[in-house]
C-alpha positions, 0 to 999 in steps of 0.5 A: 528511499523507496516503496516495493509494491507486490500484486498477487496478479495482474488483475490488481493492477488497477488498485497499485494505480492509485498508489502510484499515483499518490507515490508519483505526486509525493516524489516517493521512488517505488516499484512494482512486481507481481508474486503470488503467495501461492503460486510462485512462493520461491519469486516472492521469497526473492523479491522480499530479500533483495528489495531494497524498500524501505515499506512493502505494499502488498496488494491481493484479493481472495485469501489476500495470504500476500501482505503477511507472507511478506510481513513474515519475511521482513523486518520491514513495515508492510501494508496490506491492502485487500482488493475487492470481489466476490468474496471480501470479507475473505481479503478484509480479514486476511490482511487485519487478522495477523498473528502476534508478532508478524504486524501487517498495517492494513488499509480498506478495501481497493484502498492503494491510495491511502497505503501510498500515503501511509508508506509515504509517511513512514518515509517521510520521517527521515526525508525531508522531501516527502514530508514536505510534499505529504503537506502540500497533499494534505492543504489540497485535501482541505482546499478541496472540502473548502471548496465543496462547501462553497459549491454547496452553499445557499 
């Protein structure tokens, strides 16, 4: 089972960073390409009919159109993380104000950590693997608040 991540551009690579990363650590195989919505509609419409993924994670900025044209051509979950700039309310509001009928699951803002999560968690209702290794994720999360707490004690 794996996870396709789809750019609108290079320049978000630093946001899919935090979902591989996340995606590395759980053992979820992905991939990573770049389609643009509007500027190479033709590679993002191949790219969506021959992944083989079980959840898209489309990753744009702007009018962050990505998350619901791949929504609109899959029966695949889709989650939509808007990347931020100058305008980010325009990225917010593409991605979590979808028509009836084509869902895209939205995370916040440069959130590709929290989508790798989510993917994984679609994921890991069939395997096994990745459940168990969302578990372990989730006890070092609590470790490290209990930990912070300790920190902070006086």
């Amino acid at each position: 089972m794996s996870v396709q991540i789809v750019l609108g551009s290079k320049s978000d690579m630093k946001v899919a960073e935090k979902a591989i990363s996340i995606l590395k650590e759980l053992g979820v195989k992905y991939k990573v390409s770049i389609a643009s919505a509007h500027r190479s509609p033709e590679l993002l419409d191949k790219l969506v009919s021959e992944a083989d993924a079980e959840v898209f994670i489309a990753i744009a900025g702007l009018s962050a159109a990505l998350p619901g044209v791949i929504a609109a051509r899959t029966m695949k979950p889709v989650i939509g993380v808007p990347v931020s700039g100058a305008l980010n309310l325009d990225a917010i509001l593409s991605v979590v104000q979808m028509p009836p009928g084509v869902p895209v699951a939205a995370v916040g803002l440069d959130r590709g950590d929290n989508a790798a999560l989510l993917a994984a968690e679609i994921i890991a209702l069939k395997d096994e693997k990745v459940r168990k290794a969302l578990v372990r994720h989730r006890q070092k999360l609590k470790d490290m608040v209990a930990q912070d707490s300790r920190d902070v004690e006086i």
